[in-house]
C-alpha positions as CSV (number, residue, x, y, z in Angstrom):
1,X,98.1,-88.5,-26.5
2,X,94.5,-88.6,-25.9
3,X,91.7,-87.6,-28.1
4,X,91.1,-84.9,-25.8
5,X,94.5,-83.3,-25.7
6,X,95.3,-83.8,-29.5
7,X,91.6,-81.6,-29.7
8,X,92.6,-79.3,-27.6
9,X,95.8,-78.8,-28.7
10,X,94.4,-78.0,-31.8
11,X,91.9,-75.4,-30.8
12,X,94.6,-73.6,-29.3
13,X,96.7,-74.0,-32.8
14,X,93.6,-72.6,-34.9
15,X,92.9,-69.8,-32.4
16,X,96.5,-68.9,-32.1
17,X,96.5,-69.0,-36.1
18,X,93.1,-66.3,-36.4
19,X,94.3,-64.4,-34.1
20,X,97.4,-63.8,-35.7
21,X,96.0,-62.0,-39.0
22,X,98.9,-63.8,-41.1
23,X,98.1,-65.7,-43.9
24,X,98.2,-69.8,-43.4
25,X,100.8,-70.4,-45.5
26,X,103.0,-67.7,-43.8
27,X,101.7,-68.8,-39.5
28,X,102.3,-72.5,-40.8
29,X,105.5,-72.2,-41.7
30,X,106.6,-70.2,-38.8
31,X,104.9,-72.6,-36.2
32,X,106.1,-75.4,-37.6
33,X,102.2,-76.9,-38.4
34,X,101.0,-78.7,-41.7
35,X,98.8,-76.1,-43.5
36,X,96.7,-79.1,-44.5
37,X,96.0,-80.7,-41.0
38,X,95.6,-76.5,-40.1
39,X,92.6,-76.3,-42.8
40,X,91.2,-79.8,-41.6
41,X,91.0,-79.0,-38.0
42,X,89.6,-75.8,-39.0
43,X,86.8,-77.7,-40.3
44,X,86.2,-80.6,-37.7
45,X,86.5,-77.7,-35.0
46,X,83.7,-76.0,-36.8
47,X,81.7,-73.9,-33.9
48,X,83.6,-75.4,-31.0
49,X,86.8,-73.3,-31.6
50,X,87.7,-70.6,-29.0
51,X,87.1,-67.8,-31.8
52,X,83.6,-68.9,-32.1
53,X,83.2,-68.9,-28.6
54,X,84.5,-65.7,-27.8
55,X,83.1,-64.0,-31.1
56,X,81.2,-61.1,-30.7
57,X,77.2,-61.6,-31.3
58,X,76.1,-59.8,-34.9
59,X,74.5,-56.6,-33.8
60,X,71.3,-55.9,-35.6
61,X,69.7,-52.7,-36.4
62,X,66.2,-52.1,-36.2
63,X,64.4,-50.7,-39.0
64,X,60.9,-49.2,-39.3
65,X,59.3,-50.2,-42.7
66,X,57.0,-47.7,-44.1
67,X,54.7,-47.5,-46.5
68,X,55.5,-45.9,-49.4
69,X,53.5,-42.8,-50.0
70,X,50.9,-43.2,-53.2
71,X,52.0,-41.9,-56.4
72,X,49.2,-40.9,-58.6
73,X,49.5,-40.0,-62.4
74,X,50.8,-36.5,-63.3
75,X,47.1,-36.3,-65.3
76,X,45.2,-37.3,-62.4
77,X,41.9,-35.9,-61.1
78,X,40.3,-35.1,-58.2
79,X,36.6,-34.2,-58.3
80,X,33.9,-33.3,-54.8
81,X,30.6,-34.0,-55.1
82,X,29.4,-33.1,-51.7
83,X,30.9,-35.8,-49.2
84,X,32.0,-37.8,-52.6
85,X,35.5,-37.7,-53.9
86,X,36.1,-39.0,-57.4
87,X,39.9,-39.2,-58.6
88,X,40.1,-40.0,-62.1
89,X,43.3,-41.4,-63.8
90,X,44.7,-40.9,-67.4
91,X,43.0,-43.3,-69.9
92,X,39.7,-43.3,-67.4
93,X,36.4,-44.8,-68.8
94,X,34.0,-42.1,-69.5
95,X,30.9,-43.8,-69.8
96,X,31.4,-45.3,-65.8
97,X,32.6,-41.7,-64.7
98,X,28.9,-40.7,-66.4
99,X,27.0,-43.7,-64.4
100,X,29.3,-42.5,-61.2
101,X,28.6,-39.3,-61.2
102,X,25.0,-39.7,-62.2
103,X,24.7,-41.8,-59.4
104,X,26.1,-39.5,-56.9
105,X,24.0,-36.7,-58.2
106,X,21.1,-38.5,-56.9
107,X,22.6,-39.5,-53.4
108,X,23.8,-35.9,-52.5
Protein backbone atom coordinates (compact mmCIF):
# COMPACT_ATOMS: atom_id res chain seq x y z
CA UNK A 1 0.00 0.00 0.00
CA UNK A 2 1.24 3.39 -0.73
CA UNK A 3 2.19 6.07 1.54
CA UNK A 4 -0.71 7.84 0.36
CA UNK A 5 -3.37 5.26 1.04
CA UNK A 6 -1.96 4.01 4.41
CA UNK A 7 -2.34 8.21 5.26
CA UNK A 8 -5.50 8.32 4.14
CA UNK A 9 -6.75 5.36 5.49
CA UNK A 10 -5.79 6.70 8.64
CA UNK A 11 -7.41 9.98 8.56
CA UNK A 12 -10.53 8.28 7.88
CA UNK A 13 -9.76 5.84 11.13
CA UNK A 14 -9.04 9.01 13.42
CA UNK A 15 -12.04 10.92 12.12
CA UNK A 16 -14.31 7.89 12.33
CA UNK A 17 -12.78 7.48 15.99
CA UNK A 18 -13.74 11.52 17.11
CA UNK A 19 -16.71 11.32 15.68
CA UNK A 20 -17.77 8.47 17.49
CA UNK A 21 -17.63 10.09 21.18
CA UNK A 22 -16.39 6.61 22.61
CA UNK A 23 -13.46 6.35 24.50
CA UNK A 24 -10.16 4.91 22.54
CA UNK A 25 -9.88 1.99 24.33
CA UNK A 26 -13.57 1.08 23.83
CA UNK A 27 -13.71 2.37 19.42
CA UNK A 28 -10.26 0.30 19.27
CA UNK A 29 -11.38 -2.58 20.37
CA UNK A 30 -14.58 -2.59 18.41
CA UNK A 31 -12.76 -1.64 15.13
CA UNK A 32 -10.32 -3.89 15.43
CA UNK A 33 -7.25 -0.85 15.49
CA UNK A 34 -4.11 -0.68 17.83
CA UNK A 35 -4.89 2.07 20.40
CA UNK A 36 -1.25 2.89 20.17
CA UNK A 37 -0.79 3.31 16.25
CA UNK A 38 -4.57 5.27 16.91
CA UNK A 39 -2.74 7.84 19.36
CA UNK A 40 0.36 7.98 17.01
CA UNK A 41 -1.50 8.85 13.91
CA UNK A 42 -3.38 11.20 15.96
CA UNK A 43 -0.24 13.00 16.32
CA UNK A 44 1.56 12.76 12.89
CA UNK A 45 -1.98 13.76 11.38
CA UNK A 46 -1.79 16.80 13.59
CA UNK A 47 -3.94 19.70 11.53
CA UNK A 48 -4.35 17.65 8.35
CA UNK A 49 -7.11 15.40 9.82
CA UNK A 50 -10.64 15.81 8.43
CA UNK A 51 -11.93 17.08 12.03
CA UNK A 52 -9.52 19.89 11.80
CA UNK A 53 -10.64 20.61 8.47
CA UNK A 54 -14.21 20.60 8.96
CA UNK A 55 -13.94 22.17 12.62
CA UNK A 56 -15.90 24.97 13.17
CA UNK A 57 -13.74 28.49 13.44
CA UNK A 58 -13.67 29.79 17.41
CA UNK A 59 -16.27 32.56 17.48
CA UNK A 60 -15.02 35.56 19.30
CA UNK A 61 -16.89 38.11 21.14
CA UNK A 62 -16.23 41.62 20.98
CA UNK A 63 -15.77 43.45 24.04
CA UNK A 64 -15.67 47.20 24.75
CA UNK A 65 -13.02 48.08 27.46
CA UNK A 66 -13.89 50.93 29.59
CA UNK A 67 -12.38 52.89 31.80
CA UNK A 68 -13.03 52.50 35.10
CA UNK A 69 -14.81 55.32 36.71
CA UNK A 70 -12.30 57.34 39.50
CA UNK A 71 -12.69 56.44 42.95
CA UNK A 72 -11.81 59.15 45.29
CA UNK A 73 -11.32 58.84 49.12
CA UNK A 74 -14.58 58.75 51.31
CA UNK A 75 -12.68 62.05 53.08
CA UNK A 76 -12.10 63.83 49.96
CA UNK A 77 -12.60 67.53 49.09
CA UNK A 78 -13.68 69.57 46.68
CA UNK A 79 -13.10 73.25 46.94
CA UNK A 80 -14.03 76.50 43.90
CA UNK A 81 -12.15 79.23 43.81
CA UNK A 82 -13.67 81.02 40.86
CA UNK A 83 -12.85 78.91 37.64
CA UNK A 84 -10.27 76.91 40.17
CA UNK A 85 -11.20 73.55 41.53
CA UNK A 86 -9.09 72.12 44.30
CA UNK A 87 -9.88 68.44 45.57
CA UNK A 88 -7.96 67.59 48.49
CA UNK A 89 -7.34 63.97 49.69
CA UNK A 90 -7.07 62.50 53.23
CA UNK A 91 -3.54 62.98 54.64
CA UNK A 92 -3.14 66.28 52.20
CA UNK A 93 -0.14 68.65 52.82
CA UNK A 94 -1.37 71.76 54.41
CA UNK A 95 1.31 74.01 53.97
CA UNK A 96 1.02 73.46 49.66
CA UNK A 97 -2.90 73.67 50.00
CA UNK A 98 -1.79 77.29 51.83
CA UNK A 99 0.74 78.23 48.81
CA UNK A 100 -2.23 76.80 46.35
CA UNK A 101 -4.66 78.65 47.47
CA UNK A 102 -2.78 81.71 48.09
CA UNK A 103 -1.79 81.53 44.75
CA UNK A 104 -5.16 81.36 43.33
CA UNK A 105 -6.32 84.15 45.42
CA UNK A 106 -4.19 86.28 43.50
CA UNK A 107 -5.14 84.93 39.87
CA UNK A 108 -8.93 85.15 40.40
Amino acid sequence: MARVDVQKKWEARVAAFRASGEKATCWCKANEVNRRQLYTWMKRLGGSSERTLSAKPTPFIPVVVTPEAETRPASAIRIRLGSAIIEVDAGFNATLLREVVKALEVVC
